[in-house]
N, C-alpha and C positions, 0 to 999 in steps of 0.2 A: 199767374195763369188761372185760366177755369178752373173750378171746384167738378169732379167727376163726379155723377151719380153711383153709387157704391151697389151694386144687384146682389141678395144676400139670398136669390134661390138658386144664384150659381153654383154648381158643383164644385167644390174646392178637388182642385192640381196639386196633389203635393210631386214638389222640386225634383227633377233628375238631377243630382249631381254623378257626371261622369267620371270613372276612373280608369286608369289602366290594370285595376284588379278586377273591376266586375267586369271588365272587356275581355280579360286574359279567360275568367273562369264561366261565363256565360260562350267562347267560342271554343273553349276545350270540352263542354260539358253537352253541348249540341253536337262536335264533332267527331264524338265516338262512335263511330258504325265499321262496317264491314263492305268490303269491297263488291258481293255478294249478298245477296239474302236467300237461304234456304227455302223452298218453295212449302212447304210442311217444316213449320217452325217448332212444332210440339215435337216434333219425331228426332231433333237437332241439339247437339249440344256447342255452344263456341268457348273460345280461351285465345287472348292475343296478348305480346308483350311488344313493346313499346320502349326504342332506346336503349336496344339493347346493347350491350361493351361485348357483341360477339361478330363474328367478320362475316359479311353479308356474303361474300362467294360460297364459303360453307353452307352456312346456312341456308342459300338459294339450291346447291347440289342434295341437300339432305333432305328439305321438302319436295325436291323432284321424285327422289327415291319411294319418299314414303305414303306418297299422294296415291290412294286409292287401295293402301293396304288395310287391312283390321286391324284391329288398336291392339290385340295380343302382340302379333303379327310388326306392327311397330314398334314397341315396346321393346319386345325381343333384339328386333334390330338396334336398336340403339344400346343394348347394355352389349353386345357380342360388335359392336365397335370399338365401343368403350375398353373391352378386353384384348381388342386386337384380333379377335378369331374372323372377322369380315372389316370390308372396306366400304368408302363413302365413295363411287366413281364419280369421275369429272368429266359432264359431258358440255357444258357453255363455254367454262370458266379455266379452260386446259392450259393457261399459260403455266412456266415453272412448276405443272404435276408431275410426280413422278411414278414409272411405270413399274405395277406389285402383283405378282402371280394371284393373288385375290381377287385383284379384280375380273378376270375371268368367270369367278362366280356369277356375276352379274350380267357376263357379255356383253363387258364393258369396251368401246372403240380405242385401242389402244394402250387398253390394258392402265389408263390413267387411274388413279386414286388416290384416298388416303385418311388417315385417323385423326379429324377435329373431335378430339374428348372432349374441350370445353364448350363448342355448339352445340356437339350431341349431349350433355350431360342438361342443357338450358331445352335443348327441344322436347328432353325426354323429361322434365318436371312440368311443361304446359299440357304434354298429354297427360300427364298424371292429372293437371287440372281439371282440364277437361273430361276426362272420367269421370272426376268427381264433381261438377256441374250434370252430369247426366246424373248419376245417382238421386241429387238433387227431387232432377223433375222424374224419375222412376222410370228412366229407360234401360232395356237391357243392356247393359256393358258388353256381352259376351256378341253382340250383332253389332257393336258400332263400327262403322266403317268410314277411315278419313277422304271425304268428301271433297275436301277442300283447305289446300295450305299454301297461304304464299307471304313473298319473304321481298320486302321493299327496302329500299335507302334510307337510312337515317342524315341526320346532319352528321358529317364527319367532325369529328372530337383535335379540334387545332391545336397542336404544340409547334414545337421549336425543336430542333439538334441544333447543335453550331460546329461546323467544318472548319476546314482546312483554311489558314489565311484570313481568318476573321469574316467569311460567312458564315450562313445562316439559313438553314433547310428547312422546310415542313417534315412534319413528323405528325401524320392524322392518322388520327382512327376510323375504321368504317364502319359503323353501328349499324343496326336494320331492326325494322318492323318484322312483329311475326304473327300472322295470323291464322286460325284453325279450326273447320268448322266438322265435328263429327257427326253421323247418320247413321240412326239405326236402320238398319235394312228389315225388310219385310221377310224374307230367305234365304237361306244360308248363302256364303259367296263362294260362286265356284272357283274352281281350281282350273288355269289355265292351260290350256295343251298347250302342253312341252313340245311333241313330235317334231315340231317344224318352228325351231326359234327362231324368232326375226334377226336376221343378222344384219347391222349396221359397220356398216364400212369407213373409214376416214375421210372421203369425197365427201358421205353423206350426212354424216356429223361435222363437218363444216360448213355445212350448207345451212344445219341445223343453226349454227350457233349466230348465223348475219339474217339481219330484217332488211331487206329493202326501204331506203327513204327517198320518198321524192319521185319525180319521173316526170310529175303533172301530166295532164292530160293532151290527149292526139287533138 
């Protein structure tokens, strides 16, 4: 064939060779964010776990619970779970809960509840995290207030049992994402009037618990 003229002020390309490792850790390492982003990022501290071996129903009723309290205030609650003196109530996730004079505390619908030690013990070491990522950037601990918690799907964790008669069941686990964005507040946070607690009824924590899909349009 022709002899090509060789251009020696061309910019030399060094080679992409592609792999499934720099694919794996260039798309995990870009996709670490938040659901979220805090409008005042300086004033903000975050902490998320990922994959966790803890039961996403738990874990989604105890971020319900503790979404908008003070990190004391949170804190608190999870060791006086832990000991049994308060309950987790069950307000999406009420199938098989069962009903604990505790939860009244709460004015909880149906008086549903109950004690995940090993979710609360995992939710209560990310706020300890998170305290101490604020510490960090030099925010008051004593004003942070959880801003923002929430608790997604993980890949369920696939096993096997084997039954009756030479089958053979699933046996999964349901893992979950947990993510937690604390705010220091500008002023202290008030304390709710009690007088006139909102009372939720069983109609309307059913109603709570179904989204509408679908319907399309008229």
């Amino acid at each position: 064939g022709r002899l090509q003229h060789r251009d020696d002020t061309a910019p030399f390309v060094e080679p992409c060779y592609y792999s499934y490792r720099n694919y794996h850790n260039n798309y995990y390492n870009n996709m670490v964010r938040y659901s979220v982003e805090p409008e005042v990022p300086e004033k903000t501290s975050k902490t998320r776990g990922s994959h966790l071996r803890i039961h996403y129903k738990h874990c989604r009723e105890i971020a319900h619970m503790t979404r908008g309290m003070s990190i004391d205030k949170a804190v608190r609650f999870c060791e006086d779970v832990m000991a049994f003196k308060t309950t987790v109530t069950f307000s999406r996730h009420t199938g098989g809960i069962g009903h604990h004079a505790q939860a009244k505390q709460h004015k909880a619908p149906g008086n549903a509840g109950r004690w995940p030690v090993k979710a609360m013990r995992v939710y209560r070491d990310l706020l300890t995290n998170a305290v101490a990522n604020a510490e960090v950037k030099g925010l008051d601990t004593d004003r942070l207030v959880i801003t923002h918690a929430q608790v997604n799907r993980a890949p369920p964790g696939r096993r096997r049992t084997y039954r009756a008669h030479g089958r053979i069941g699933k046996y999964a686990s349901q893992p979950c994402h947990i993510e937690i964005i604390l705010t220091e507040t500008s002023d202290p946070v008030e304390k709710m009037d009690d007088d006139e607690p909102l009372r939720i009824t069983k109609k309307m924590a059913a109603k709570r618990r179904f989204v509408k899909v679908g319907g399309g349009t008229k």
